[in-house]
N, CA, C and O atoms as a MOPAC input file, in Angstrom:
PM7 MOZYME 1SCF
protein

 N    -13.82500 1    35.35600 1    15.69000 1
 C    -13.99700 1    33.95100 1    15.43400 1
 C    -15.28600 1    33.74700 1    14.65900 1
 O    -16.39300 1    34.27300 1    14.77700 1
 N    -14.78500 1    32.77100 1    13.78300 1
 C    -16.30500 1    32.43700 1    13.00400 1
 C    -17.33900 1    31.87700 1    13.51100 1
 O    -17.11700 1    31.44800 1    14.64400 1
 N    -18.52300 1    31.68100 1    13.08200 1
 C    -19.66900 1    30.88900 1    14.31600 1
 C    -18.68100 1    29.36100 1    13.92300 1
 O    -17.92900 1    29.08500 1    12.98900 1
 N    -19.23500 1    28.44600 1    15.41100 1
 C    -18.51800 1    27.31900 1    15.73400 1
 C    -19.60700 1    25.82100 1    14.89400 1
 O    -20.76200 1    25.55200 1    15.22300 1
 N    -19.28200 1    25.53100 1    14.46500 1
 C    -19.74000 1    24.28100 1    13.84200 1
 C    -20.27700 1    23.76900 1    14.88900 1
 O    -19.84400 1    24.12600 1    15.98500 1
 N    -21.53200 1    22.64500 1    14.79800 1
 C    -22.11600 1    21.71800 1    15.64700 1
 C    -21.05000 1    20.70900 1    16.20700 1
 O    -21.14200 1    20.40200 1    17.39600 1
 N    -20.01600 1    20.15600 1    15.41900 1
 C    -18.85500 1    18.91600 1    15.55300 1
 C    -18.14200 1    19.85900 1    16.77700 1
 O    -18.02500 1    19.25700 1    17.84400 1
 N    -17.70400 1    21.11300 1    16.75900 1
 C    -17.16100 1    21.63000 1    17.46100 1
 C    -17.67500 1    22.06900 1    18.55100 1
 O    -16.79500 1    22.44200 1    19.32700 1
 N    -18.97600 1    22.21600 1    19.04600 1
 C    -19.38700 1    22.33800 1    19.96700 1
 C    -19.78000 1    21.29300 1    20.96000 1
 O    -19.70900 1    21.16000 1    22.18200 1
 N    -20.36400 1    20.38800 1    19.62300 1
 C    -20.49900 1    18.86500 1    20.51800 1
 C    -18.84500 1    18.54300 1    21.07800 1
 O    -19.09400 1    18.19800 1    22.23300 1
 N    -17.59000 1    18.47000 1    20.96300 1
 C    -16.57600 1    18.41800 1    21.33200 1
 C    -16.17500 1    19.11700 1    22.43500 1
 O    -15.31400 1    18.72600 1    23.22300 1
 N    -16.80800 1    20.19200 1    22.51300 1
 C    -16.47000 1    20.87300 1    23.74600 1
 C    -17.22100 1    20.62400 1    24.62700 1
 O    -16.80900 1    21.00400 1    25.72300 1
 N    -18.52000 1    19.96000 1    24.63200 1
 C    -19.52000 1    19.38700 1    25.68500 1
 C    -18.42300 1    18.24000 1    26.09300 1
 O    -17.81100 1    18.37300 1    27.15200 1
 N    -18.21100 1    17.26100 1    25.35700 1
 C    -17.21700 1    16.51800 1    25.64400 1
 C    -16.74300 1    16.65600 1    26.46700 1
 O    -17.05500 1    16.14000 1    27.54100 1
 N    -15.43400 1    17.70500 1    26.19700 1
 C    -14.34200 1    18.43400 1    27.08200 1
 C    -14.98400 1    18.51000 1    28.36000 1
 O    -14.18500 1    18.37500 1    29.28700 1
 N    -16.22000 1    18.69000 1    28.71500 1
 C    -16.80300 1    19.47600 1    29.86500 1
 C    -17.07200 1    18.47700 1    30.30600 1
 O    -17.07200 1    18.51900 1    31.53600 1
 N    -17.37500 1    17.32500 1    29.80700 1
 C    -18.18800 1    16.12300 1    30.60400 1
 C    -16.88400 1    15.29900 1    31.55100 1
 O    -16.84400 1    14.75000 1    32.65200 1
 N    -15.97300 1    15.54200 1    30.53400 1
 C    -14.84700 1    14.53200 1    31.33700 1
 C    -14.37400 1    14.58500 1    32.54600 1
 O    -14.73900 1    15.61300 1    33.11700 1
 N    -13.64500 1    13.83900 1    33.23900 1
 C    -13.44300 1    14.44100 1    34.66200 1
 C    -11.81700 1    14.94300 1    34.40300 1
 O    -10.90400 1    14.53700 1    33.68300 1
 N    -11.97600 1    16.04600 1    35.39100 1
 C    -10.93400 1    16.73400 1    35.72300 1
 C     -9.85100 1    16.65700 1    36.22100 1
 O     -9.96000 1    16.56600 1    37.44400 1
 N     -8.13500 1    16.64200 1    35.64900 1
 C     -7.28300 1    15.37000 1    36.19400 1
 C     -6.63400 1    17.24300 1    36.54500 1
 O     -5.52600 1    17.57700 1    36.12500 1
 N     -7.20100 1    17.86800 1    37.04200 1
 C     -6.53700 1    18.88700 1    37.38000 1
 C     -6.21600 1    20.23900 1    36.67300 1
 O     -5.69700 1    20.30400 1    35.55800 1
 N     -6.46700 1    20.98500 1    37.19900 1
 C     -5.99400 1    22.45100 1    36.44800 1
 C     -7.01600 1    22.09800 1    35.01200 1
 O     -6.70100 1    21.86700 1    33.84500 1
 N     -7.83000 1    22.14700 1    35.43100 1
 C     -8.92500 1    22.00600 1    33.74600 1
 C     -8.51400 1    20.89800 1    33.05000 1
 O     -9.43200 1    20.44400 1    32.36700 1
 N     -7.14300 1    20.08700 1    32.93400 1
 C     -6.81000 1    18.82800 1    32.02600 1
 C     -7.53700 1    17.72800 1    32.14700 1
 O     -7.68200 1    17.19300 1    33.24600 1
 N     -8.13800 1    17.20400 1    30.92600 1
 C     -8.32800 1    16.30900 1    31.00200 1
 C     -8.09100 1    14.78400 1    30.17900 1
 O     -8.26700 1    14.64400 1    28.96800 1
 N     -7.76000 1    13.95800 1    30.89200 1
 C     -7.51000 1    12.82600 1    30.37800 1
 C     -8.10800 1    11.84500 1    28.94800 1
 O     -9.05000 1    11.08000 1    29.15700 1
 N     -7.60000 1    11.91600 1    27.75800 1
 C     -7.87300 1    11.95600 1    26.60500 1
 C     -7.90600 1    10.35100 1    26.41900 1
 O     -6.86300 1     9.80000 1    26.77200 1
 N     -8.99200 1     9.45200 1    25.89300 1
 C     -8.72300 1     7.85500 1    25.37900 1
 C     -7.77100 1     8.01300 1    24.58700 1
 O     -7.37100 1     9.14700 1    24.32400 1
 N     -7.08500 1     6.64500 1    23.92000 1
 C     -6.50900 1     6.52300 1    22.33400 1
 C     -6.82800 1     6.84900 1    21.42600 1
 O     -6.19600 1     7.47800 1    20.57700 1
 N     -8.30200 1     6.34500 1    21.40500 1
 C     -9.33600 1     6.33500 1    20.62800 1
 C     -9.92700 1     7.98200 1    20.25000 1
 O    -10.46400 1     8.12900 1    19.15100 1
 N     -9.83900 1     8.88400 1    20.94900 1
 C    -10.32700 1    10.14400 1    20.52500 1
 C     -9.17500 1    10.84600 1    20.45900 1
 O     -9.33900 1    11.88300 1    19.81800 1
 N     -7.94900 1    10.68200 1    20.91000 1
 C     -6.78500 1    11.27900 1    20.70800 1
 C     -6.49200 1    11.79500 1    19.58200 1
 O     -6.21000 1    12.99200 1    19.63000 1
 N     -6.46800 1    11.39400 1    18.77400 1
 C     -6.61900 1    11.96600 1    16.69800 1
 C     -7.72000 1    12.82600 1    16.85200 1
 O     -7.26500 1    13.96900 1    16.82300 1
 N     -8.98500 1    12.85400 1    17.00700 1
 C     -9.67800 1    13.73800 1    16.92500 1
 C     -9.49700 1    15.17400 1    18.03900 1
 O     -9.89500 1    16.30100 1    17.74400 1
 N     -9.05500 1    14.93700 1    18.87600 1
 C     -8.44500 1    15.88000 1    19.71000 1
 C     -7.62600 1    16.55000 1    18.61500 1
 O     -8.07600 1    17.53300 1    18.02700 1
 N     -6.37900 1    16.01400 1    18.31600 1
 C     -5.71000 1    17.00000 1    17.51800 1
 C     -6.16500 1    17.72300 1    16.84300 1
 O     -5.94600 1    18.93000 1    16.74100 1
 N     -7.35100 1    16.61200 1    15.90200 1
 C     -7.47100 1    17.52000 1    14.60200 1
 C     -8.52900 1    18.94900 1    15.38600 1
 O     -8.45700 1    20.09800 1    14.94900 1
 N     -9.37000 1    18.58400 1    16.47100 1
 C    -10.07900 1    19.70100 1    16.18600 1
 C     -9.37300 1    21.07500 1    17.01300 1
 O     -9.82400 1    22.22000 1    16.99000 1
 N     -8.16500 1    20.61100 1    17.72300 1
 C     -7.42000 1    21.91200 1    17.78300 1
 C     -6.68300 1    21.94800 1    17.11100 1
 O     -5.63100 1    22.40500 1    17.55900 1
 N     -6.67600 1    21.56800 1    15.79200 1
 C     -6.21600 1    22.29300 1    14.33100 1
 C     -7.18400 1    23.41200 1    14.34500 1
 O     -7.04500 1    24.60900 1    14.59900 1
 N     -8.53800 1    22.46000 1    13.89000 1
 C     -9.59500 1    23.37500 1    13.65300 1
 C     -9.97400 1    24.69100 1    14.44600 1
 O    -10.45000 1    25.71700 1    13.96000 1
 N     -9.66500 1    24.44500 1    15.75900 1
 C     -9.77900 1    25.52900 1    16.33200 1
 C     -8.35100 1    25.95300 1    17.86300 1
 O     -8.13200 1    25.64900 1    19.03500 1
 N     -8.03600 1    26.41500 1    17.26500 1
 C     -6.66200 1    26.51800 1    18.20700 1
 C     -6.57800 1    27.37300 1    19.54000 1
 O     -5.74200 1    27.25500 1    20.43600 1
 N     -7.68000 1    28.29400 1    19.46000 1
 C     -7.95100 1    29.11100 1    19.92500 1
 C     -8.93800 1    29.09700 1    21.21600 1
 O     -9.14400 1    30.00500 1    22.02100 1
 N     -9.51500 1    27.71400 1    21.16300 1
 C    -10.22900 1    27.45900 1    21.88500 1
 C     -9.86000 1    26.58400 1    22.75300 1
 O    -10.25700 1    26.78300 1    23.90100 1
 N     -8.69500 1    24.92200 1    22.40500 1
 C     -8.17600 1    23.88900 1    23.36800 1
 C     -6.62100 1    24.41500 1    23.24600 1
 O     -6.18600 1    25.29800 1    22.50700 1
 N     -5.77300 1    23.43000 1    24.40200 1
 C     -4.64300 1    23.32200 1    24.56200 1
 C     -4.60600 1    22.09600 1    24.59300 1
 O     -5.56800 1    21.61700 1    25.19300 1
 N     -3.54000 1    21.01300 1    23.99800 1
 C     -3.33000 1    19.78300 1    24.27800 1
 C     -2.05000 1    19.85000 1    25.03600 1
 O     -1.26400 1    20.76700 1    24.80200 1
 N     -1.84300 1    19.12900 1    25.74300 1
 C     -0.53700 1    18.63700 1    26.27800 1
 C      0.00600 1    16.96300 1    25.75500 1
 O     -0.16200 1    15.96400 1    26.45500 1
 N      0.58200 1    16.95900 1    24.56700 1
 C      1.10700 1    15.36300 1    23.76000 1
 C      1.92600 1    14.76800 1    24.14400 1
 O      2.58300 1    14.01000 1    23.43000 1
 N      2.11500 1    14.93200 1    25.32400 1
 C      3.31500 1    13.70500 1    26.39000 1
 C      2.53100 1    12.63600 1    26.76000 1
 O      2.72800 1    11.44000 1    26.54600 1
 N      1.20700 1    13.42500 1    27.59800 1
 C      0.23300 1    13.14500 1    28.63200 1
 C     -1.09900 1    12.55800 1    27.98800 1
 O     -2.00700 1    11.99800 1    28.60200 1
 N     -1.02300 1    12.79800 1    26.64600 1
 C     -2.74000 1    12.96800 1    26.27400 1
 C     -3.40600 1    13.88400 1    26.99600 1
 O     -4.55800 1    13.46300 1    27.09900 1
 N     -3.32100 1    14.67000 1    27.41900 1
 C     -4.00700 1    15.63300 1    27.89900 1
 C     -4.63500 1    16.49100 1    27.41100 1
 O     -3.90700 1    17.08100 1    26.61200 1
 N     -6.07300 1    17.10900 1    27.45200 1
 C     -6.69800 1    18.47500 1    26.61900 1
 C     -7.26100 1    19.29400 1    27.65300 1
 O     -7.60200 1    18.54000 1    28.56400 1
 N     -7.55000 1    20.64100 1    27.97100 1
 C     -8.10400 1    21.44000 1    28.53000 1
 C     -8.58300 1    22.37900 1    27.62000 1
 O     -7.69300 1    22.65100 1    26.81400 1
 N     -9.78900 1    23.09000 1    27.37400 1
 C     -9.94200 1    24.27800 1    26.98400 1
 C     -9.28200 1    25.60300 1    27.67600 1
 O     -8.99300 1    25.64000 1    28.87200 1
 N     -9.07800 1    26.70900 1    26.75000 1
 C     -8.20800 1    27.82800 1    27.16100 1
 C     -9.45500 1    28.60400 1    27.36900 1
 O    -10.62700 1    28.34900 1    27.09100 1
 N     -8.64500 1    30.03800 1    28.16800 1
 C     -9.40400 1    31.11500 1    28.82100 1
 C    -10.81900 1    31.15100 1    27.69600 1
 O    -12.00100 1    30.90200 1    27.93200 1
 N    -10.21600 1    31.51700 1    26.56400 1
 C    -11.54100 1    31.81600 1    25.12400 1
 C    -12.51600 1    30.48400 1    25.14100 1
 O    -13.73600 1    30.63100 1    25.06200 1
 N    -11.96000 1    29.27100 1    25.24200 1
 C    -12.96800 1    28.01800 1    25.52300 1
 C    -13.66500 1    28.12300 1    26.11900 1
 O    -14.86100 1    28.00800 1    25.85300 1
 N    -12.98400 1    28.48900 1    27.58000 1
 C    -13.98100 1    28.32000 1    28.63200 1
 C    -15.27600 1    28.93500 1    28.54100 1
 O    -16.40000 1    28.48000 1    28.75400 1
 N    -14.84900 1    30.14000 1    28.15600 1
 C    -16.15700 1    31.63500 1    27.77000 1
 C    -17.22200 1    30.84700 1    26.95500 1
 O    -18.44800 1    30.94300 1    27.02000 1
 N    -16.68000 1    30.27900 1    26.40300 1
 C    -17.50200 1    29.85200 1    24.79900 1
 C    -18.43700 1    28.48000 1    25.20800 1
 O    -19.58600 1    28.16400 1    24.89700 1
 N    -17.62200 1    27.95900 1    25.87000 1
 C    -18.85100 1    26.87300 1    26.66500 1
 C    -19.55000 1    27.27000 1    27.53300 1
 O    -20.70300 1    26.84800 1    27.61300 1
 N    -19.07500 1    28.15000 1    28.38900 1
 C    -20.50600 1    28.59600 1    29.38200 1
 C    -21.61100 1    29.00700 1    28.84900 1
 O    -22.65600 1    29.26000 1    29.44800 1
 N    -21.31000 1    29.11700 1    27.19200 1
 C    -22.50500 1    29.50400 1    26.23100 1
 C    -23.42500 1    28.60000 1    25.91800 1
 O    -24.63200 1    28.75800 1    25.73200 1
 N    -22.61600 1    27.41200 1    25.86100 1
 C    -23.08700 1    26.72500 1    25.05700 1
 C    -24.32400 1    25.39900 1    25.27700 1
 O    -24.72300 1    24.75900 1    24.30400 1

């Protein structure tokens, strides 16, 4: 993986701040929902969305990568 952009890291603080609707998911506004997608365009490797629910969790590789961060 390439080094992670600042946008992308600040996003995953995000991820971390939110509260936990279970099993790591967490509950996504309207309002950041588009940016959710796009940045697991950007990085796929790092979130999972669930698009029924709005839902995002970081994956196993996320998780690693924020305890870094």
């Amino acid at each position: 993986m390439d080094k992670l952009s600042n946008e992308t890291k600040n996003f995953i603080r995000l991820i971390q701040r939110s509260a936990n609707s279970g099993d790591g998911w967490r509950q996504v506004s309207s309002i950041v929902w588009p940016y959710a997608i796009k940045m697991s365009k950007i990085t796929p490797e790092l979130l999972e969305l669930n698009e029924v629910e709005r839902l995002i969790r970081l994956s196993p590789e996320g998780e690693t990568v924020a305890r870094y961060l």
